[in-house]
N, C-alpha and C positions, 0 to 999 in steps of 0.2 A: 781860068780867068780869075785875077784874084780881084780888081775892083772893080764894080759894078760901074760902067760906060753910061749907057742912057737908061736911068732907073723912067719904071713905066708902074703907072695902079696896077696893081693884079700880079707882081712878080714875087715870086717866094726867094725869101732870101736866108741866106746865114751870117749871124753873127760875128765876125773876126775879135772881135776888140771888146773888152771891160768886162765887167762879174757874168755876163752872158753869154759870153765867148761860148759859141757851139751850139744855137740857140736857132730853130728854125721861125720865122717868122713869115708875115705876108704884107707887101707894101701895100697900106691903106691911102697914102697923098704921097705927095713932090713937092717940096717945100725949096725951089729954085736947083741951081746946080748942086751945092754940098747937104742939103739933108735932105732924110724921107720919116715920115712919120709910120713905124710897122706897128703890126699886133699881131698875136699870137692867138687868142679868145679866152686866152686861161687867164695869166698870168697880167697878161696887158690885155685887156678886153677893148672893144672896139670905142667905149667913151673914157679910155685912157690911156690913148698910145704913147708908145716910145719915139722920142725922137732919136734917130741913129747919123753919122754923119755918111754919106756915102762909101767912103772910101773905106770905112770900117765893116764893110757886108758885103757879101758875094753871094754869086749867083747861084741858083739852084733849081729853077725853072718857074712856069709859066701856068696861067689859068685864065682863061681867055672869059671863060663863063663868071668868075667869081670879079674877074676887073669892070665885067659888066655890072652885075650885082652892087658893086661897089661905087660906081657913075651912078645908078639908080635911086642908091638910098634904101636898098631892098635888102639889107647883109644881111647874118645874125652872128653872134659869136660863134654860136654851134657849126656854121656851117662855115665858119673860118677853121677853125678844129680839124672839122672832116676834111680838109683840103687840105691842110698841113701834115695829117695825119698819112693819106694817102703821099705826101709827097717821100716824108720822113721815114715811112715804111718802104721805098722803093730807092732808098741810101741807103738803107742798111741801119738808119738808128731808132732809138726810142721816143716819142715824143715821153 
């Protein structure tokens, strides 16, 4: 699947497109059909996310417990990390 259909909170995604290209992230909002706003917890921390346009990021799975976390207002970067981290390690790359 290369572009991301119905972007949802809580879906981890990769970069396609611009100086990030290969870039694992985690969608934090839905900013209507063509953009999402992702974070990472490092680089883009969660009070400064990146806006991406959809079609520039693909999919790479799900986290049902962190989209919740995320509706709540409960996040923290750390545990954006650790979920990234787990995702990235089980693709085979480095965060």
């Amino acid at each position: 699947m290369y572009a991301l259909e119905n972007p949802r909170i809580g879906q981890v995604v990769i970069s396609r497109m611009g100086h990030d290209r290969g870039r694992v992230y985690l969608i934090a909002a839905v900013l209507g059909r063509d953009f999402v706003l992702v974070t990472d917890g490092k680089l883009r921390p969660l009070d400064k996310l990146k806006t991406k346009r959809v079609k520039h990021v693909k999919y790479a799975g799900e986290s049902e417990e962190i989209a919740k976390s995320i509706k709540d207002g409960k996040i923290t970067d750390a545990a954006v990390r650790k979920t990234l981290k787990a995702f990235a390690c089980a693709d085979g790359k480095e965060l």
